[in-house]
N, C-alpha and C positions, 0 to 999 in steps of 0.2 A: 065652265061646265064641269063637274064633276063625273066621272066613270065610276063604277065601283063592278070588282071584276072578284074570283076568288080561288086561292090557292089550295087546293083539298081542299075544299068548304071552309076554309076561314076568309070571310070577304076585308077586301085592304080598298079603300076609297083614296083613288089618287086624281090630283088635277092635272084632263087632260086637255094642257094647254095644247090649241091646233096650233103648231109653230112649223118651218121647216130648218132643219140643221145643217153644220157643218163649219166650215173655216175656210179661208182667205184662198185666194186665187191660186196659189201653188198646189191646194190640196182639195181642190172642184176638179172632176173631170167635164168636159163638153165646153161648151161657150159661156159659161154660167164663169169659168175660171179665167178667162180673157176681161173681165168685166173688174174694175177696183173697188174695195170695195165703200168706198163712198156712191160709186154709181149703185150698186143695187139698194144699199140706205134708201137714196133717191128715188129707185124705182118702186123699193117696198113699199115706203110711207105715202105713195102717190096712190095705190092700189088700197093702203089703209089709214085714212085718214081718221085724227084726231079730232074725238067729236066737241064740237062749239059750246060752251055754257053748262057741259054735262058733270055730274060727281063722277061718272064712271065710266071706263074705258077699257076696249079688247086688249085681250093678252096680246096680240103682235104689235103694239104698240111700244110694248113695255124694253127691257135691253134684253130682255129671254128671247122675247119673240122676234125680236129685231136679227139678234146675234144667230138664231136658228134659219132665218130665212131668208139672212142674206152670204150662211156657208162660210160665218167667222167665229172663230172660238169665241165661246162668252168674256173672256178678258180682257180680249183686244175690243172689244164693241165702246167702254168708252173712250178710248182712245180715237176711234173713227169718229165718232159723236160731235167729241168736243172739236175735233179739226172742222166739221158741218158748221156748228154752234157759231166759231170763232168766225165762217164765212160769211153767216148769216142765212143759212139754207135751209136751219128746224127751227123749233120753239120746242119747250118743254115747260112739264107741269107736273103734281101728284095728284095719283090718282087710284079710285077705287078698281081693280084690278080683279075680274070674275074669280074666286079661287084663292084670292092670297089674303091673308089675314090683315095684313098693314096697307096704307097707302104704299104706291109703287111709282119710279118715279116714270112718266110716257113722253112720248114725243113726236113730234107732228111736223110737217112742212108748212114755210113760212112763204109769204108771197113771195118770193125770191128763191125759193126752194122749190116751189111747187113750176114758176116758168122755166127752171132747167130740168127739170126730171119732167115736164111734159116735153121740151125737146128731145132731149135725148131721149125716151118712151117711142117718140115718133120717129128719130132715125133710124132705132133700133127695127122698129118693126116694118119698117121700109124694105130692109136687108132681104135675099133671097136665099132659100135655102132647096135643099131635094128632096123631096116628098113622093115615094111611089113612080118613081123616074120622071116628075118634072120638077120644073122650080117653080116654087112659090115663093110669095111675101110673106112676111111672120106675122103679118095685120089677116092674110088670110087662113092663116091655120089657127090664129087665133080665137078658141070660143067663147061664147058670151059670160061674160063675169069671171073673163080667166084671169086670174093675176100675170104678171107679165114673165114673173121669175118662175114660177112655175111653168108660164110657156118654154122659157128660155132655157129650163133644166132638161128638155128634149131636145135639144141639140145637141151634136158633138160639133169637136173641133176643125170637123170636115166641110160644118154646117149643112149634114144633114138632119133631119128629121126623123125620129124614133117614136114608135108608141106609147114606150114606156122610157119613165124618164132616164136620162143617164145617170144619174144618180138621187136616191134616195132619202130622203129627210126624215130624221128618227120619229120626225112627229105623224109620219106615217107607218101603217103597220105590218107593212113587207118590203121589202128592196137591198138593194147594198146600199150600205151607207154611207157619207164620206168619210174622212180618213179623222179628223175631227169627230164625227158622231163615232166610229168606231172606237175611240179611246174610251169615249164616253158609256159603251157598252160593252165593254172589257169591264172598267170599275161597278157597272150594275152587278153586271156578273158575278165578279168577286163578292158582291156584298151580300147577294143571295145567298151566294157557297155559304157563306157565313153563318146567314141567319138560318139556313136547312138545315145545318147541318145537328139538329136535335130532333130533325124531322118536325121540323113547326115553323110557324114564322109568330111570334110574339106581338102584344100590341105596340112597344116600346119599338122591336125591329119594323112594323107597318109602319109609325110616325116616322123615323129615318132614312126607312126607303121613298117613301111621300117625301120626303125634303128633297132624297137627293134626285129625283124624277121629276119632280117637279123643277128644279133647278135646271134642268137639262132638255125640257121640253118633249118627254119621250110618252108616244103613244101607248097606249096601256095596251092593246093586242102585240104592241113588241116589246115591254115591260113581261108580259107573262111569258110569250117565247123566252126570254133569258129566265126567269124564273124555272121555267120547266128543265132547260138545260145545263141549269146550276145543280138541280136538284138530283136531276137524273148522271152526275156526275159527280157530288158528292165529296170536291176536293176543297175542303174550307182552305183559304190561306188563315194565316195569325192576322190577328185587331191590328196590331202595330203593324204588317206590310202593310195591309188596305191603308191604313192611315198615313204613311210614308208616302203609299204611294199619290194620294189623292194632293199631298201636299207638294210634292216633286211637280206634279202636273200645274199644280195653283203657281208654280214658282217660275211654271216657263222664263216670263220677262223679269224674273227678279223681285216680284212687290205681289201682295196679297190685296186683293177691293174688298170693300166691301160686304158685297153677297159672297164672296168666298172666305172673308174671317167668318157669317152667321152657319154658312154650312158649317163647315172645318167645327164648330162652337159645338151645334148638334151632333155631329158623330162624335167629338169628343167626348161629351156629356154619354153620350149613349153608349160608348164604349167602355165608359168607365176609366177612363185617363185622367190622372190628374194634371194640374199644370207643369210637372218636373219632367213627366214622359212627354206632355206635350212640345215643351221647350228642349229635349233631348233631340226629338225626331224631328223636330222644326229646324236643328243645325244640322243636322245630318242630311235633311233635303239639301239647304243648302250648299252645301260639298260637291263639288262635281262629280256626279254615279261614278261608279269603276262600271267599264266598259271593255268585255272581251275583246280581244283583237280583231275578231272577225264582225264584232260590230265595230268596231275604231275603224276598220276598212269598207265598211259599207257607207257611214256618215261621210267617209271622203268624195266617195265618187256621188253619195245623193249630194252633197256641198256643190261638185263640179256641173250635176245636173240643173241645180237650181243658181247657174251662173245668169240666165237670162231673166228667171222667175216662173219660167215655166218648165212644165215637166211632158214634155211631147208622147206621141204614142210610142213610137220605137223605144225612146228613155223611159217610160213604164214598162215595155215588155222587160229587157235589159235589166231592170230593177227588180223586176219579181222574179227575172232565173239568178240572178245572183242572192237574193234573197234564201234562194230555195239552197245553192248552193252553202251559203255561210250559214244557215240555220239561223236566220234572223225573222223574229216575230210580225206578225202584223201590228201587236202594239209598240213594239221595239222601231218600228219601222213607222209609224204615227208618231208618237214621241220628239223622233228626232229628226223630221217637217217641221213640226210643230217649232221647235227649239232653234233650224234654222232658217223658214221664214220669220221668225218675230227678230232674228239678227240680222236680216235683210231688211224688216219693214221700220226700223227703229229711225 
């Protein structure tokens, strides 16, 4: 499905893939973060099945949608895949993808896929939680044609029951987001600054922002939110940090995939980079950042917090007053989750 929405009257048509976001279990808060993420793969794909015989297939099928709605950076998605694939628990195919120009590759549970994620489905919702001062089962707070992960993103790690979910997925158009989708809406942000900052958005900057939103799965009612408070704020960063920065991020686990060399391609092109800057700041990603001290000191104690894999309530509070104290960013502070669970999950 296509949106088409408009900045000051210039309309930018972007694909709004319904996906939900986020990244790996360190960086979910509620029960949604208890869960591996092979299990939510499992739970997703059972919720959205692979249609039989067909040319075409929904976007949550595809690794955008997957990777958004089961709260794991798009990077690590086929890493998780292929360890499913090797078990025997999906199938995959290409396919026509609402929205995207090319085939896209999708994926589906196999017989053997489908009998573990209906157990587990059914454990899961056996479980009892607190709802309005009783307990329920999660089979009965569940409503009809509700996806499971969705149910499950209304729980906290108390396993209570919340009305709104604990955390938010970009492909929705209000909420907090996870710590994952939040990195991802810092670089929108910045690329807005960019593009306003001649008080216009271009059609060449419309095509680049479409790429990189569409890559990201992000709802166009919170695509314009950051539009508006790019705009209304008016601090373009330089072509070349955006671009550092997008590749620093691409570089978490050390290697670029695919859909992130075709982005990285697009901005380049758009930026007007040749290959010498590109190949300059592509060594400079990877160099290890210089890191003030007082962020060297914070990564130590998030390092100590993430000794079990999780990051508890108290260890969240503790984390955000030292945060406040050392003047360390919310992306500063995504980044380097980011950087080390994938040195935990290796």
């Amino acid at each position: 499905m296509n949106t088409s929405f408009e900045f000051v009257g210039q309309p930018i048509v972007l694909c709004a893939t319904v996906v939900d976001n986020g990244l790996g279990s360190t960086l979910v808060d509620g029960y949604l973060g208890t869960l591996t993420t092979e299990q939510r793969t499992l739970l997703h794909l059972l919720d959205h099945r692979l249609p039989e015989g067909e040319w075409e297939a929904p976007a949550a099928v595809s690794q955008a949608g997957i990777s958004a709605a089961i709260h794991v950076q798009r990077k690590h998605v086929p890493r998780t895949l292929k360890r499913l694939e090797t078990r025997g628990d999906i199938i995959k195919s290409k396919r026509h993808v609402p929205g995207s120009k090319q085939r896209r590759q999708v994926y589906g549970l196999s017989q053997t896929g489908k009998t573990t994620a209906e157990t587990l489905r059914t454990t899961i919702l056996a479980q009892k939680v607190r709802c309005d001062g009783e307990m329920k089962t999660l089979l009965d707070l569940r409503k009809g044609g509700q996806a499971t992960l969705d149910l499950l993103s209304h729980i906290d790690e108390g396993m209570s029951y919340h009305e709104n979910p604990v955390v938010s997925p970009v492909s929705n158009p209000e909420g907090v987001a996870s710590l994952d989708a939040q990195a991802g809406e810092h670089l929108v942000r910045r690329l807005f600054a960019r593009a306003w900052e001649d008080g216009k958005i271009t059609k060449d900057e419309q095509y680049l922002l479409q790429e990189v939103v569409e890559f990201l799965g992000m709802h166009p009612e919170r695509v314009r939110r950051l539009s508006n408070e790019a705009r209304r704020e008016q601090k373009a960063p330089p072509p070349e940090e955006i671009y550092l920065d997008m590749l620093r991020q691409a570089l978490i686990d050390g290697e670029l995939v695919d859909d992130e060399i075709r982005l990285l391609e697009t901005v380049r092109t758009a930026f007007g980079f040749d290959r010498l800057t590109h190949d300059k700041l592509l060594a400079e990603a990877k160099v290890t950042p210089h890191r003030s001290e007082n962020v060297e000191t914070y990564r130590m104690t998030l390092e100590t917090a993430l000794i079990d894999g999780v990051i508890t309530g108290d260890e969240g509070a503790m984390l955000a007053t030292l945060r406040a104290s050392l003047n360390v960013t919310e992306a500063q502070h995504a980044t380097l989750l980011a950087e080390l669970r994938d040195g935990v999950n290796k």
